[in-house]
C-alpha positions in Angstrom: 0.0 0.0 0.0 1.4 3.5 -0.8 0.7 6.7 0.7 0.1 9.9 -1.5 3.5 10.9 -3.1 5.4 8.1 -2.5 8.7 8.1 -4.9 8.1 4.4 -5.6 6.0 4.1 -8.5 5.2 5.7 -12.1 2.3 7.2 -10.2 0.9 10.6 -11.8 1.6 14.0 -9.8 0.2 15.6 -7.2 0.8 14.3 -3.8 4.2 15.7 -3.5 3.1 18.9 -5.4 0.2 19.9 -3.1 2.7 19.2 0.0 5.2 21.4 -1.9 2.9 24.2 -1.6 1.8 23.6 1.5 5.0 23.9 2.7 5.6 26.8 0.7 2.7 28.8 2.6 4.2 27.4 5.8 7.5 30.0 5.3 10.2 26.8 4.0 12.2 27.7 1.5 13.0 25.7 -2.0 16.1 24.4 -0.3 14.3 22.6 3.3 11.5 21.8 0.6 14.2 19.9 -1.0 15.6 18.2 1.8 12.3 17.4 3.2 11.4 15.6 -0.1 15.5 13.8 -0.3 14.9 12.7 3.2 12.9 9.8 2.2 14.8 8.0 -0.2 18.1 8.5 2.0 16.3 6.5 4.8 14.3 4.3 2.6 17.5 3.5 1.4 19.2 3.1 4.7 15.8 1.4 5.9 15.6 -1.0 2.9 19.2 -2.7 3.6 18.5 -2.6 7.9 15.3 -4.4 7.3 16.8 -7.0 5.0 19.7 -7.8 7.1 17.9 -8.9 10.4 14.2 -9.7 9.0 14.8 -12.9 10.4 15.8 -11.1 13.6 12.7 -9.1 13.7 10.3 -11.5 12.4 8.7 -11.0 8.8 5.2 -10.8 9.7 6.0 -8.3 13.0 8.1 -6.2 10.2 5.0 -6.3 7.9 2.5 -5.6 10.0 4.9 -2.9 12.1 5.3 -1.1 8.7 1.4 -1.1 7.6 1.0 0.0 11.0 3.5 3.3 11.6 2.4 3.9 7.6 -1.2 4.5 8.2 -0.3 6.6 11.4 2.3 8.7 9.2 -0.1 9.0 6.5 -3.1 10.5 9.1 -0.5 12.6 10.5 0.5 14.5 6.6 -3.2 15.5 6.7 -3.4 17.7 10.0 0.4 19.4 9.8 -1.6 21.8 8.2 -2.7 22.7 11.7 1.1 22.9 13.2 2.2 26.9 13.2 4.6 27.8 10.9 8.5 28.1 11.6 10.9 25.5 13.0 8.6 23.5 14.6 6.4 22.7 11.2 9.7 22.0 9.4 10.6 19.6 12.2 7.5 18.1 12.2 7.7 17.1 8.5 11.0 15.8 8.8 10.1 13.7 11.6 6.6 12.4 9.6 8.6 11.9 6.2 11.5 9.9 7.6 8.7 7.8 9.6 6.7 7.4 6.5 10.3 6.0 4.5 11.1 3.6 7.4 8.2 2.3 7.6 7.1 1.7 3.9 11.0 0.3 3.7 9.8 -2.2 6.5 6.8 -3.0 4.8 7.6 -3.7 1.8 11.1 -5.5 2.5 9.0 -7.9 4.5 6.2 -8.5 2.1 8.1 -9.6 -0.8 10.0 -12.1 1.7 6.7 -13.3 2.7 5.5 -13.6 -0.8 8.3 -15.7 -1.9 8.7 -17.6 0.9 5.0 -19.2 0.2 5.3 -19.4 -3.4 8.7 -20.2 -4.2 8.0 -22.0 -7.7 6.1 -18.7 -9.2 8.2 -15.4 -7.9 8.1 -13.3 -10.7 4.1 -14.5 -11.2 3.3 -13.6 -8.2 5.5 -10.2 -7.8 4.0 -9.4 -11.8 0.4 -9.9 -9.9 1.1 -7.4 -7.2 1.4 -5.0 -9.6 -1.8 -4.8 -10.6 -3.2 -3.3 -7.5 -0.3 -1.0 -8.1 -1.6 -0.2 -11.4 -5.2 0.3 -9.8 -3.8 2.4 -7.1 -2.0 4.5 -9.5 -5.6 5.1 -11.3 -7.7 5.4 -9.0 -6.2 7.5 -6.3 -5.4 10.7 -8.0 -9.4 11.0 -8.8 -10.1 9.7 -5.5 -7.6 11.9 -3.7 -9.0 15.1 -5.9 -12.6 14.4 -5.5 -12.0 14.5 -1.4 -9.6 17.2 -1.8 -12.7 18.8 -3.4 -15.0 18.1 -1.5 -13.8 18.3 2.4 -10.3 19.8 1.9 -6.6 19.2 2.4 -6.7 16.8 5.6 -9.2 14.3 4.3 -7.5 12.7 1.9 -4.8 11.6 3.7 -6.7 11.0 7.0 -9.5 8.8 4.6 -6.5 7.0 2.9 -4.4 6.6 6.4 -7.2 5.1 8.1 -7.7 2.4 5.2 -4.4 1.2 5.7 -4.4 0.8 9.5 -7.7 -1.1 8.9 -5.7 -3.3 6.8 -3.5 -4.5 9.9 -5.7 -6.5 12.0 -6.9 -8.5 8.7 -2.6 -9.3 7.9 -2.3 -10.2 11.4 -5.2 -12.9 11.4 -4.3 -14.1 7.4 -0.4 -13.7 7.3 1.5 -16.9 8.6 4.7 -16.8 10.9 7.8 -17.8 9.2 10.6 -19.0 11.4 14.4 -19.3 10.3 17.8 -19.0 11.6 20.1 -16.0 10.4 22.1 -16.6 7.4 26.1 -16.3 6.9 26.3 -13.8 3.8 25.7 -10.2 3.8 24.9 -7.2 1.6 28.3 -7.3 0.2 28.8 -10.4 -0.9 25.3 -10.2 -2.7 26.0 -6.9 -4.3 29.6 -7.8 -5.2 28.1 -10.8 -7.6 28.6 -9.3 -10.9 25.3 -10.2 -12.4 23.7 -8.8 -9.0 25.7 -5.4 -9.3 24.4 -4.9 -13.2 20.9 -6.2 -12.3 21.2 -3.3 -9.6 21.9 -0.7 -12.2 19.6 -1.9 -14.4 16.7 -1.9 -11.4 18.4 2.0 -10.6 18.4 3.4 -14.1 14.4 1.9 -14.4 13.4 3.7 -11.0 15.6 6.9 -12.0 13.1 7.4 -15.6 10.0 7.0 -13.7 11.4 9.1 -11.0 12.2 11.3 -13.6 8.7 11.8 -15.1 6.8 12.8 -11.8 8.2 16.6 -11.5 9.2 16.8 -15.6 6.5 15.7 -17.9 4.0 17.2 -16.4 5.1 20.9 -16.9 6.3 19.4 -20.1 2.8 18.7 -21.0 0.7 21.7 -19.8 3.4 23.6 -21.9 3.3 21.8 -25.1 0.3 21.6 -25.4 -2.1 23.8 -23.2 -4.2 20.9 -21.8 -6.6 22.4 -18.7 -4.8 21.0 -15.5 -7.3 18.2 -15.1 -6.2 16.3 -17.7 -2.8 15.9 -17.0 -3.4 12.9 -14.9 -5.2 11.5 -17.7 -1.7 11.4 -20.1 -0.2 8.8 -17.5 -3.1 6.7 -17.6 -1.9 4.5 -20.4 1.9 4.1 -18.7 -0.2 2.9 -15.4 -2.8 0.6 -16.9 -0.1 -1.0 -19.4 2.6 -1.2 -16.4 -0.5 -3.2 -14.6 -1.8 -5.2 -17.1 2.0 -6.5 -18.8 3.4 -7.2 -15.0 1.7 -10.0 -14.6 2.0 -11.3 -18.0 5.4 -11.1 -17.8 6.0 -12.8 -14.5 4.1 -15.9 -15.8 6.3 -16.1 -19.1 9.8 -16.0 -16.6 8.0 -18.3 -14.3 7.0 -21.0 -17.1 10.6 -20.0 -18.9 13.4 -18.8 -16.9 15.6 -19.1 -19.7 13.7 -15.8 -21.5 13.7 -13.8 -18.2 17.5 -12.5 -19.0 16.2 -11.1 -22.5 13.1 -10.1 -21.0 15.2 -7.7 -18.8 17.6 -6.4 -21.6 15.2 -5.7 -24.1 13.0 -4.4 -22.1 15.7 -1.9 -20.6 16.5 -1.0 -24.2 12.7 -0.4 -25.6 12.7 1.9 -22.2 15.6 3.6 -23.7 13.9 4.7 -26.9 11.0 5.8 -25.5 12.9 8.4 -23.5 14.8 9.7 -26.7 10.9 9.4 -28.5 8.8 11.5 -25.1 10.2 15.4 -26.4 11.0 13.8 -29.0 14.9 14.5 -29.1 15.3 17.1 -31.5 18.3 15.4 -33.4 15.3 12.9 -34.5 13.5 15.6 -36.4 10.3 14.3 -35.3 7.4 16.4 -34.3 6.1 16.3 -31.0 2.5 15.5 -30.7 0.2 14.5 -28.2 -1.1 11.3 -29.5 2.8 10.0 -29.7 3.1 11.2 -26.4 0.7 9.3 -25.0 1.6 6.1 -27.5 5.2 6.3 -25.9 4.1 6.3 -22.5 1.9 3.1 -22.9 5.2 1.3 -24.8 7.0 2.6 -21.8 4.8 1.1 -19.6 4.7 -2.7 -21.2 8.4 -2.3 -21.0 8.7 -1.6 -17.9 6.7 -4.1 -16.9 9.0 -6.4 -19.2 12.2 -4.9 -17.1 11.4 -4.5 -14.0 10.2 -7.6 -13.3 12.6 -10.6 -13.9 15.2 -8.6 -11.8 14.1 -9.9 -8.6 14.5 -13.7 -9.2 17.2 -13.5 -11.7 19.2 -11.8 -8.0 17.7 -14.3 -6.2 18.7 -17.0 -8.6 22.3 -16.3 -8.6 22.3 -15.5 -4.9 21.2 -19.4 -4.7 24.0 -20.1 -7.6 26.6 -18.8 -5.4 25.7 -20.4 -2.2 23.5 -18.4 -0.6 21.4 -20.8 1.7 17.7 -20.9 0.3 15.9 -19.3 3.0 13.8 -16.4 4.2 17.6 -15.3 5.6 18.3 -14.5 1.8 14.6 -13.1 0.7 15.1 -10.5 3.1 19.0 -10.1 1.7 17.3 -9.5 -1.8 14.3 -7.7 -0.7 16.4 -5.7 0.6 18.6 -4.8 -2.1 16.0 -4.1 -4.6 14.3 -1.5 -2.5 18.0 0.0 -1.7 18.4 0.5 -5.4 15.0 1.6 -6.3 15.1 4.5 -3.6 18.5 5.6 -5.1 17.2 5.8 -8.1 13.8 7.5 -6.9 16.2 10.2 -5.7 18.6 10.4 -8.2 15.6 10.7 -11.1 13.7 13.7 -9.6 17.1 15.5 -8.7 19.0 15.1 -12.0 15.6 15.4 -14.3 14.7 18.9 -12.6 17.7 20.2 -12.8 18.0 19.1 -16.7 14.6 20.4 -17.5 15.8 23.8 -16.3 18.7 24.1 -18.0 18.3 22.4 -21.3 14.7 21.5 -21.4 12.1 18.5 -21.7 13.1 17.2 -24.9 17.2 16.7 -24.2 16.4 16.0 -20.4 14.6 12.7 -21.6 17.3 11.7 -24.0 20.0 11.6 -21.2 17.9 10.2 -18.4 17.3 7.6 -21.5 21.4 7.0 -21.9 20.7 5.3 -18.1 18.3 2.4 -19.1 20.2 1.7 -22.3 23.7 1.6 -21.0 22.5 -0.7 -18.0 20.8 -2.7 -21.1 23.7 -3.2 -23.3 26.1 -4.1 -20.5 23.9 -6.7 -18.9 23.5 -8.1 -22.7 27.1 -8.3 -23.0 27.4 -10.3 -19.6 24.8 -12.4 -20.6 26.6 -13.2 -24.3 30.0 -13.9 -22.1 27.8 -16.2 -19.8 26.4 -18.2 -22.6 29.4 -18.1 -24.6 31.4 -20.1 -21.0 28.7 -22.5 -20.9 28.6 -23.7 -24.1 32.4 -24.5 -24.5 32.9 -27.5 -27.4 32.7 -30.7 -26.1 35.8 -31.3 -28.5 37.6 -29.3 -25.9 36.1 -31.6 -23.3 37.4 -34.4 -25.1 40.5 -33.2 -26.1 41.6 -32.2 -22.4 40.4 -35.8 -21.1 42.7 -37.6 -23.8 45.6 -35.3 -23.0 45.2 -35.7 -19.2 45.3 -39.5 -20.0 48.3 -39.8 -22.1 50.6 -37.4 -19.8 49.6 -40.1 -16.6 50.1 -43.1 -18.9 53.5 -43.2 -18.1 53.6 -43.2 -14.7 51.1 -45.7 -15.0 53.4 -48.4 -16.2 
């Protein structure tokens, strides 16, 4: 479950813009905005690699429901700062909620993908593909949702209506979720992220969260801009990157799933297809192409089918070679991985934002896209190349077998006789 303006989805706009200006009225300035807004991938990042570490420590299920738990709170909490006087103690406050609000989604989500593949170990991606289509919902429904109560009662509602859904949520996990018991594993964060194949796998899952990080404060402006669409139907141009993220996810974990050998491919071309649709959203002006709002839109929905195609093999090709490399198959590991992948999707939550602002501003929409695009395709072509040298090892000639058997034979024939 996400609160409003969490940095960990292609969601469209307008949690983090309304608490912008909100905290604009309130007397911050651009530069505590900023670090108010930083703060949470730094400790989601932070959070993300605690969590996985000692989850079998803390207890998956206690972690889970802890994090649902201090979430809702949080979440109830952004809707009545309003109320706090402005100053010091306001800005306080909203470091204090937004840190909260990253450790605790870093807790919850850490834990629930554990969970998830701890009880279906022979579908991962299937089942992480079908999580993403309550994402997909979620990402549709709530900015209408959010601006209808917004409408209608005002600023605290929304986040007090959507708050008290979540905490609602925890009894039911405590009375469905199971308690997984297992002793702490030997391996750590480093040896996972030294793997080679874990390290590109990490870029690749970093250059995929940096674009949709990327599109949250950019394309918008981009698109009222352009093309002088009425506010109210900026939400609308994400709509097809949402529903086709949702509807692809799950289709794409079932295919890795039923063919594991395709989930490597899966992953590069997807991270390439992602790459042209950057250099196609201004479009780059070195293409000569005109930009329009039906191609626009038509990118986005490629965009979102390949992300979908990306982002989901990551997490069992990592856990894969975790077990290749001796990792012990456990819940010890799950929460290694888990982990990891929401370590490397915060960074690149930040990083997008951050590096897409300050590209829009100085060289515009068009070029900004085509650079953050240079991301996804260089993480592409070098986990292509790995994969090529992988295959290539594996299948060595079995006339080198052969040979190197005969040769080992006739140099210990001598000392035979």
């Amino acid at each position: 479950m996400e609160a409003p303006g969490d940095p960990e989805s292609p969601r469209p706009p307008g949690g983090d813009r309304g608490r912008r200006v909100r905290a604009e009225k309130k007397g911050a300035s651009n530069t505590v905005i900023g670090m108010i807004f930083g703060c949470y991938a730094l400790f989601n990042l932070l959070a993300s690699l605690a969590f996985g570490k000692y989850l079998v420590h803390i207890g998956a299920k206690f972690m889970f429901v802890a994090g649902m738990f201090v979430s809702g709170g949080v979440t109830v909490l952004f809707g009545v700062l309003d109320k706090v006087p402005e100053g010091p103690i306001f800005i306080a406050l909203c470091f204090l909620v937004r840190v909260a609000d990253a450790i605790s989604f870093a807790a919850a989500i850490t834990a629930s993908f554990s969970i998830l593949v701890k009880a279906f170990p022979n579908n991962v991606a299937t089942v992480l593909g079908s999580l993403e289509i309550f994402s997909g919902l979620g990402l549709v429904l709530g900015p209408p949702l959010g601006g209808f109560l917004y409408q209608s009662f005002g600023y605290e509602v929304p986040f007090i209506f959507l708050g008290c859904v979540v905490l609602l949520m925890v009894p039911l996990n405590m009375y469905i979720l199971p308690n997984y018991e297992a002793d702490p594993g030997e391996h750590s964060f480093w040896k996972l992220i030294t793997l080679p194949k874990v390290a590109l796998i990490a870029f690749v899952i970093n250059s995929l969260s940096a674009g949709l990080g990327f599109l949250d404060p950019t394309l918008s402006l981009f698109v009222l801009e352009k093309f002088n669409l009425p506010a109210g139907y900026v939400g609308l141009v994400f709509l097809g990157l949402a529903l086709c993220y949702a509807i692809s996810s799950p289709l794409f974990g079932l295919l890795s799933d039923k063919m594991p050998h395709l989930r490597k491919w899966l992953l590069v071309f997807g991270s390439l297809i992602t790459a042209g649709c950057y250099m196609l959203l201004g479009p780059v002006p070195v293409l000569h192409i005109k930009s329009q709002l039906w191609l626009l839109v038509l990118v986005l929905v490629v965009n979102g089918v390949s992300a979908g195609m990306s982002i989901i093999p990551t997490f069992p090709e990592i856990l894969s070679c975790a077990y290749e490399n001796g990792f012990e198959e456990g819940l010890s590991t799950l929460g290694l991985v888990s982990g990891l992948f929401g370590a490397t999707w915060s960074v690149g939550a930040f990083l997008g934002p951050t590096l897409g602002g300050f590209l829009y501003e100085k060289i515009g929409f068009e070029w900004a896209a085509a650079i953050q695009g240079l991301l996804p395709l260089t993480s592409g072509l070098a986990m292509g190349l790995y994969y090529l040298l992988e295959h290539s090892r594996k299948r060595r000639p079995i006339s080198q077998d052969i040979l190197g058997t005969e040769e080992e034979r006739t140099a210990l024939l001598p000392n035979e006789i």
